[in-house]
C-alpha positions in Angstrom: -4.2 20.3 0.4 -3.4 18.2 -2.7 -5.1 19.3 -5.8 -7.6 17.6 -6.9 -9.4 16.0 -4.0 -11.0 18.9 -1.4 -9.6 17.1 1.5 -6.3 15.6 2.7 -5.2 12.3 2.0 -6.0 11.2 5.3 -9.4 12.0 5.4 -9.9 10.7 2.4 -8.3 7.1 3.2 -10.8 7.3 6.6 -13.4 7.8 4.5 -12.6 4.3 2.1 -11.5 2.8 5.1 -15.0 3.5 7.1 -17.3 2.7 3.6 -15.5 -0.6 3.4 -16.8 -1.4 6.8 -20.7 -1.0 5.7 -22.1 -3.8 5.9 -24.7 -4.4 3.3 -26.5 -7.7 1.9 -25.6 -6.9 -1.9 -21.9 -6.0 -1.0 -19.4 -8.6 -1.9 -17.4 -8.1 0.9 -16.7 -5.8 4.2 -13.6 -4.9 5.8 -14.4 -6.4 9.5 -14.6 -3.8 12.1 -11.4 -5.4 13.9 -8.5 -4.7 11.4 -6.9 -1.2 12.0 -7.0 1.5 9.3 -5.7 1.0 5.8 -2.1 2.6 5.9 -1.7 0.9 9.5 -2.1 -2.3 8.0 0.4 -1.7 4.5 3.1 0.1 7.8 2.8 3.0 5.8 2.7 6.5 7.1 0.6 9.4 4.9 3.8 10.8 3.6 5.4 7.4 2.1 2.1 6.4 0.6 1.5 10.2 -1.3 5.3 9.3 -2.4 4.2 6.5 -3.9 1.2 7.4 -5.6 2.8 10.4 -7.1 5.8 8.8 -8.3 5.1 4.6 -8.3 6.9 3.8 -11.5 10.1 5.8 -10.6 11.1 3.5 -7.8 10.1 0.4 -9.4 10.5 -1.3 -12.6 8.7 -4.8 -12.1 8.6 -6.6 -8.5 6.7 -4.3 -5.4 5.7 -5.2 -1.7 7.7 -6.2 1.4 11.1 -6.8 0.6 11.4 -10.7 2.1 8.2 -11.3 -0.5 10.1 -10.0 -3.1 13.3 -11.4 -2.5 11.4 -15.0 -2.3 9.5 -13.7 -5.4 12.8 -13.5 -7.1 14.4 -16.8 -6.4 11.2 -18.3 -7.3 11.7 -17.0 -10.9 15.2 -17.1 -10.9 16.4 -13.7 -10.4 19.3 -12.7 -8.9 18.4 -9.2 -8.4 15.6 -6.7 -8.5 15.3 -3.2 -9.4 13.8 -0.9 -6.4 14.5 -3.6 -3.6 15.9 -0.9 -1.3 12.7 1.3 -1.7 10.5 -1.8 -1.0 12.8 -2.0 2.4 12.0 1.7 3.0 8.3 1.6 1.7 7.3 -1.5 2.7 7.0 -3.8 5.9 10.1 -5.9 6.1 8.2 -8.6 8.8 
């Protein structure tokens, strides 16, 4: 159990996930019933994203997301490399 919150991560995420599919007629927006759950669609598994959240800046300095977005990020801007590129190929969906 992480501290803070009195239920797993998972549960937690379920929960977000299933509010953002209420559909209401003052609500911006709704998540439509047929996209799968939130870490399903980032490819992330439970463990990778607590990683993250705990320890985001370590792994990264400036660029994050799927490593082919970054990469074409970075020759957009004209850098040759980034810092964290191999955790955005471990963290990240590389499709």
């Amino acid at each position: 159990m992480p501290p803070g919150l009195p239920f797993q991560l998972n549960d937690y995420l379920e929960l977000v996930d299933w509010s953002g599919r209420i559909l209401r007629d003052d609500k911006k927006g709704a998540i439509p019933d047929h996209l799968p759950g939130i870490l399903q669609r980032l490819d992330m598994d439970a463990k990778q994203f607590t990683y993250l959240a705990q320890n985001f800046e370590h792994p990264f300095k400036n660029l994050v997301g799927a490593a082919h977005h970054v990469r074409k990020a970075c020759e957009s801007i004209g850098l040759n490399w980034v810092h964290g590129i191999r955790h955005c190929e471990t963290f990240f969906s590389s499709r």
